[in-house]
C-alpha positions in Angstrom: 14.0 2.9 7.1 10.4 2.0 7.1 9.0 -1.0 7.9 5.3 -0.6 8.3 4.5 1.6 5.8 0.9 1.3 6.3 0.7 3.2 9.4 2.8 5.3 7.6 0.5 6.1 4.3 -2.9 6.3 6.6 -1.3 9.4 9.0 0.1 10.7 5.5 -2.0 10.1 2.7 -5.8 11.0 2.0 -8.2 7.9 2.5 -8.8 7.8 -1.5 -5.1 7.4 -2.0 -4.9 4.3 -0.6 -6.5 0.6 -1.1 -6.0 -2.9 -0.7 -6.7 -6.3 -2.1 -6.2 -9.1 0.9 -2.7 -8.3 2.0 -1.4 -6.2 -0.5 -1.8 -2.4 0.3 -1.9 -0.1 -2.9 -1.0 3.4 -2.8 -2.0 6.1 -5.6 1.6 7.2 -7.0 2.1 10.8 -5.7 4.8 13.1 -4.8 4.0 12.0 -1.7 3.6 8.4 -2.1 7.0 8.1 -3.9 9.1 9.7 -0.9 7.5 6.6 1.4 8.5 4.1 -1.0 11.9 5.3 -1.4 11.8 5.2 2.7 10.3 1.8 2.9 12.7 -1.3 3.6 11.0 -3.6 0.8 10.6 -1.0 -1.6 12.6 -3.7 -3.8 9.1 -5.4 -3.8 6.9 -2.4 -5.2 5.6 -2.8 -8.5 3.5 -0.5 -10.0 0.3 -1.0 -12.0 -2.6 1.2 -13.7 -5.9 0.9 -12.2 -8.7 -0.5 -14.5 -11.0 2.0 -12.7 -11.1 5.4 -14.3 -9.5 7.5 -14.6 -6.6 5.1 -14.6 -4.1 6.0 -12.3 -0.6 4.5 -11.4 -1.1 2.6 -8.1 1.8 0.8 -6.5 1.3 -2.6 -5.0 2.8 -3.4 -2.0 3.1 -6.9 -1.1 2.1 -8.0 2.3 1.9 -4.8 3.6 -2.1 -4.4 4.6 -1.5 -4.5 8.1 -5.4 -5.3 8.8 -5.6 -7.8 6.4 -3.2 -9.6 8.4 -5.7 -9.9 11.4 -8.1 -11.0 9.2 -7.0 -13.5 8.1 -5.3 -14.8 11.0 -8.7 -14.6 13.1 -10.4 -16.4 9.6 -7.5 -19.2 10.7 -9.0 -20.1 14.3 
């Protein structure tokens, strides 16, 4: 089961395949992409959405799961 599918999708996944807005990671849906949701632990949490930015692709959004937006914002915090 994975947890920190982040780490996951960057060793997997080409750079343009992946995005982020604040915490939530997005991931192009691919044949690749859709074996690590089915491994991820909160995969009950995916949704999916199509990308206002052509050529308008399926992207999954990942709740919570941008690891370095987590740093972020807990260094914005102190």
């Amino acid at each position: 089961m994975i947890t920190n599918i982040y780490e996951l999708a960057i060793k997997t996944l080409p750079p343009e395949q992946i995005d982020n807005h604040g915490t939530d990671l997005y991931i192009m849906v691919t044949k690749e992409s859709r074996k690590l949701i089915e491994q991820y632990k909160f995969k009950a949490n995916v949704e999916t959405f199509i990308s206002a930015i052509p050529p308008h692709v399926l992207w999954y959004d990942i709740p919570f799961a941008y690891a370095p937006g987590w740093t972020k914002t807990e260094t914005e915090g102190n």
